[in-house]
DRENLUMDO-497913 format. One line per field, with one value per residue (C-alpha): residue number from 1; residue in three letters; x, y, z. Coordinates in steps of 0.05 Angstrom, whole numbers. Layout:
REM residues N
nr = c(NUM,...)
rest = c(Ala,...)
x = c(X,...)
y = c(Y,...)
z = c(Z,...)
***
This chain:
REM residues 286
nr = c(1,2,3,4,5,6,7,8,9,10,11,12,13,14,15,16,17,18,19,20,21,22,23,24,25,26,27,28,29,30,31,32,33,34,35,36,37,38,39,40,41,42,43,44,45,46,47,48,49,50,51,52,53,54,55,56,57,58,59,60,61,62,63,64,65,66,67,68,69,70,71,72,73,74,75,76,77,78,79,80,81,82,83,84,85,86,87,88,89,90,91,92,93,94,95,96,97,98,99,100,101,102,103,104,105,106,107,108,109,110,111,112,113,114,115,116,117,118,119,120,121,122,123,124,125,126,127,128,129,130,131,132,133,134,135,136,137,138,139,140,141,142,143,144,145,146,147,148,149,150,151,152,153,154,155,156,157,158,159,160,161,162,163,164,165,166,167,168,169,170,171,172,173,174,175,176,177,178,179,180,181,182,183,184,185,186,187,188,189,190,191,192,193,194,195,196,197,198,199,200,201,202,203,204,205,206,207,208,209,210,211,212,213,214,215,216,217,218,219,220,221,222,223,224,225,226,227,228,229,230,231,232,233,234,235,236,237,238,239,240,241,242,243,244,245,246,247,248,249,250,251,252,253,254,255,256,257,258,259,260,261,262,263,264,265,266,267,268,269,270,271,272,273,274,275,276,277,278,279,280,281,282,283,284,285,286)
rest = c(Unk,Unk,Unk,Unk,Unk,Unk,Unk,Unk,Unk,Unk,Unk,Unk,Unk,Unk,Unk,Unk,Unk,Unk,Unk,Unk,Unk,Unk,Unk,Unk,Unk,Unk,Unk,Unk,Unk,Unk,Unk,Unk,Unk,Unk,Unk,Unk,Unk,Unk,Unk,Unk,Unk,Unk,Unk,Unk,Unk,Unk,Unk,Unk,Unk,Unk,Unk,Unk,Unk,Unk,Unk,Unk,Unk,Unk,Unk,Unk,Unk,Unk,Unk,Unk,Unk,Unk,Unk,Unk,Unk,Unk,Unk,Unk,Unk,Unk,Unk,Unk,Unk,Unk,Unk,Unk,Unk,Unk,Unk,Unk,Unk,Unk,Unk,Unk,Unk,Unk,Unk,Unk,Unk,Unk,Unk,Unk,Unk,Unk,Unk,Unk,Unk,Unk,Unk,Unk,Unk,Unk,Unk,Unk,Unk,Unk,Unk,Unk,Unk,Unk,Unk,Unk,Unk,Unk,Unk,Unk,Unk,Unk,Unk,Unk,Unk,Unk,Unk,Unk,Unk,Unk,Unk,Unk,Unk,Unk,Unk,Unk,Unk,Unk,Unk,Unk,Unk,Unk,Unk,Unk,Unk,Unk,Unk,Unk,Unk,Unk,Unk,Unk,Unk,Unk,Unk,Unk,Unk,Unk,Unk,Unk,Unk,Unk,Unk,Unk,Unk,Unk,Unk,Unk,Unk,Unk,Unk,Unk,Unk,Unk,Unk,Unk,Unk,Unk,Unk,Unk,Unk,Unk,Unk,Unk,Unk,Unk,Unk,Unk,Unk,Unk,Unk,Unk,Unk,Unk,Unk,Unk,Unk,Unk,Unk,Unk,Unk,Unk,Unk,Unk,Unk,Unk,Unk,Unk,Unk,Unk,Unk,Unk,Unk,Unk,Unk,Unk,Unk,Unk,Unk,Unk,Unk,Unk,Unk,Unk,Unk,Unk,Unk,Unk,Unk,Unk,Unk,Unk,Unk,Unk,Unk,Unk,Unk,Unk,Unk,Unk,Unk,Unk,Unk,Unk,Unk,Unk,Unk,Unk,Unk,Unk,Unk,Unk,Unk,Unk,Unk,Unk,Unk,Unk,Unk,Unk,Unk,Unk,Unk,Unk,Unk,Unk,Unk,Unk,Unk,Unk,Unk,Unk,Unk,Unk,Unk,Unk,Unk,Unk,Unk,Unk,Unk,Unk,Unk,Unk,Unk,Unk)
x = c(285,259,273,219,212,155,123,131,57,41,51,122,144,158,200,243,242,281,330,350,409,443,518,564,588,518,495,435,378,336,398,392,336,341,421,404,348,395,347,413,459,519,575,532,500,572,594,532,511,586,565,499,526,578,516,461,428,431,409,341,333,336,285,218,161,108,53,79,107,34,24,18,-40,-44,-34,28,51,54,83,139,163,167,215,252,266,310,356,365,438,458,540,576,571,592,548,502,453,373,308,288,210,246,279,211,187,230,240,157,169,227,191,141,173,218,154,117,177,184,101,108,157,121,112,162,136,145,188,131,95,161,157,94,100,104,169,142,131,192,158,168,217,201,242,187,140,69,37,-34,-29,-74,-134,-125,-193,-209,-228,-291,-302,-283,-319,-387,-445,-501,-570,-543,-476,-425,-453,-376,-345,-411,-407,-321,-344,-384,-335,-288,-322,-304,-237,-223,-251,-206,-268,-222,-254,-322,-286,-264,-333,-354,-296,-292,-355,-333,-277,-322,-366,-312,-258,-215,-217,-147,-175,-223,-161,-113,-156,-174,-106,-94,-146,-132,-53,-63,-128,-74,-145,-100,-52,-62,-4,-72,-104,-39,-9,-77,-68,-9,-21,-86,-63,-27,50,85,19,27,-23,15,76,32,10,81,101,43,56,132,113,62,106,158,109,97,159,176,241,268,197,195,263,247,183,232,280,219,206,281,301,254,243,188,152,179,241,283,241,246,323,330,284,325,397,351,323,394,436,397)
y = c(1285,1212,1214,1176,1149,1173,1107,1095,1068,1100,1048,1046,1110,1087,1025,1080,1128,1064,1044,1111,1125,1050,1035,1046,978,943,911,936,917,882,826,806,754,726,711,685,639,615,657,691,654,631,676,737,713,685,761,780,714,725,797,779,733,800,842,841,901,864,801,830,863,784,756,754,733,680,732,769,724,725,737,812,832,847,919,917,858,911,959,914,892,967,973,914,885,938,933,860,841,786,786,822,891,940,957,1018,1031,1037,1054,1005,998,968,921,901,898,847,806,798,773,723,697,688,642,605,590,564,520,489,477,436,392,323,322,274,210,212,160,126,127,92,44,26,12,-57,-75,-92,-164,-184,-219,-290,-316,-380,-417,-465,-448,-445,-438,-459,-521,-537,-581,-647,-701,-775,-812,-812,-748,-765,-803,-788,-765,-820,-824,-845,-797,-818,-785,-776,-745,-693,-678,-664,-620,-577,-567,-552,-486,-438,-468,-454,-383,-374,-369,-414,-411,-429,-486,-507,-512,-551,-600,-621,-650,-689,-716,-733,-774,-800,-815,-866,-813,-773,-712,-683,-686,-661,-603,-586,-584,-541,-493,-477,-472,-419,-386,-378,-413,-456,-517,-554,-617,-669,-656,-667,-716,-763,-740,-765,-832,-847,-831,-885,-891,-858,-813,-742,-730,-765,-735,-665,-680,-704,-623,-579,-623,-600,-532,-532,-556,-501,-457,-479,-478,-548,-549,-616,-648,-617,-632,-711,-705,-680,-733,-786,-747,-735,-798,-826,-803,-769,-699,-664,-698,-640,-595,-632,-645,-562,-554,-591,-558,-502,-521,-538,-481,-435)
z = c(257,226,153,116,49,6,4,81,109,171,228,193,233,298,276,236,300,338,296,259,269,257,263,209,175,177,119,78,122,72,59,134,138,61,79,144,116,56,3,-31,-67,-17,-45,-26,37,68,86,117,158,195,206,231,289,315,311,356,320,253,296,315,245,212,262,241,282,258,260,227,168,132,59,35,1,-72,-59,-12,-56,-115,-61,-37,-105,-133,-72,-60,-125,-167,-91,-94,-119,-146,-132,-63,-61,-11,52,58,92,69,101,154,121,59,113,142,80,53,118,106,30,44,104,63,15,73,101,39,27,90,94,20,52,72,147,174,214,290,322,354,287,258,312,306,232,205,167,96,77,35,-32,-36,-91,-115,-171,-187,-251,-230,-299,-319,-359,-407,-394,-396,-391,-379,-444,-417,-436,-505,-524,-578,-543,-536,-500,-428,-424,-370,-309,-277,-345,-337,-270,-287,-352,-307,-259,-304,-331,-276,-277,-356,-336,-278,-232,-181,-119,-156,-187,-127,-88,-157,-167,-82,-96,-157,-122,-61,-113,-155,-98,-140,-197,-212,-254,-201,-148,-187,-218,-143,-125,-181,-164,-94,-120,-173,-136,-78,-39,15,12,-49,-29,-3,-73,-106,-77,-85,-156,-155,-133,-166,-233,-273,-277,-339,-359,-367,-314,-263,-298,-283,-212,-193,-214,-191,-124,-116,-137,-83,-19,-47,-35,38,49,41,-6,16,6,-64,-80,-59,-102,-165,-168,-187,-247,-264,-252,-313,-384,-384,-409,-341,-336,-369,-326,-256,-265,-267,-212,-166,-183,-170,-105,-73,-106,-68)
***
């Protein structure tokens, strides 16, 4: 006759009806599944996964099918824990033998939490996701300084106010604003018509090429290099030009034309020199 334990639901019986009686030397039923799944700590589970693969009664008992792997509700989780826990050890004991319901029982609980914890794990890309993934841009190192200098103007635009103000070192004032305010692409827009009106001017060139270099708006070396050779020898804004123009070809990818553009300014005294002489052991050292 099936021996049932008090708490023993009734769909319970006929699972206790196949598997009473078991062989002698099993392990407790309700260790089967949490040793196989890694749930018990590895000195207790060792003994009883080796058992597991001799036994193909014990085998059965640690399967669990999906179905049936689906949370307990609050009252069978109250159920289960009144009967599982106070049998759970925590070191190797010996093996005997328990009711199979506290078996399925706990096979539902630790499937339970083997499932969770496999479902938190991020899903891992497929291969032909992988594939299809673009390598990540590697970020540009450049060993130029591209720092915002500060504004330098014509002496025209120094000069006192009077009743007829000089129409170029207006028009440069205004297009100067967005630049100062690091609106670059409007000073850009403003200052290409400047230069378009004032084509033997440096400033409006060289503040163009400035703004497309740190607005990132395009290649700034035409600007620059007009700049460059519009503005008078041994003035800080040629001086200025002569930089911003090496830092923008390194920037393009044009080290030897920056280098070349370098060794004017460190070959003279000058406000850069000090600066242009490192940039160029920097440039070839690399």
């Amino acid at each position: 006759m099936t021996k049932l334990p008090p708490d023993a639901e009734h769909d319970e019986v006929p699972m206790f009806a196949q598997w009473q009686p078991v062989a002698a030397g099993c392990p407790p039923p309700h260790l089967l599944f949490p040793a196989v799944e890694g749930v018990l700590p590895a000195d207790v589970a060792a003994p009883i996964v080796a058992h597991v693969e001799a036994c193909p009664l014990c085998q059965e008992l640690s399967r669990v099918e999906p179905g049936d792997a689906a949370d307990p509700t609050s009252p069978e989780a109250a159920r289960l824990r009144a009967r599982i826990l106070p049998a759970a050890p925590r070191r190797p004991v010996s093996f005997r033998m328990i009711p199979y319901a506290a078996a399925a029982a706990i096979t539902l609980v630790a499937g339970g939490l083997v499932l969770a914890r496999l479902a938190s794990r991020p899903a891992a890309p497929s291969p032909a996701a992988a594939q299809a993934a673009p390598p990540a841009a590697a970020t540009p190192v450049f060993v130029l300084a591209l720092n915002k200098p500060v504004t330098e103007l014509p002496p025209e635009s120094l000069t006192l106010r009077s009743a007829s103000p000089d129409r170029y070192a207006s028009a440069l004032a205004h297009a100067l604003e967005p630049y100062e305010r690091g609106d670059y692409a409007e000073a850009v827009a403003r200052l290409t018509l400047v230069a378009r009106d004032h084509p033997s001017r440096p400033h409006p060139a060289y503040y163009l090429g400035l703004s497309t270099l740190l607005g990132g708006l395009g290649d700034a070396t035409a600007d620059l290099e007009r700049a460059r050779t519009l503005a008078a020898k041994g003035t800080s804004l040629r001086a200025d030009a002569t930089w911003y123009l090496a830092v923008a070809y390194e920037r393009h990818d044009r080290r030897e034309s920056a280098v070349a553009t370098l060794n004017d300014l460190c070959a003279a005294p000058g406000p850069r020199q000090a600066q242009a002489c490192a940039g160029v052991r920097a440039l070839t050292n690399r």
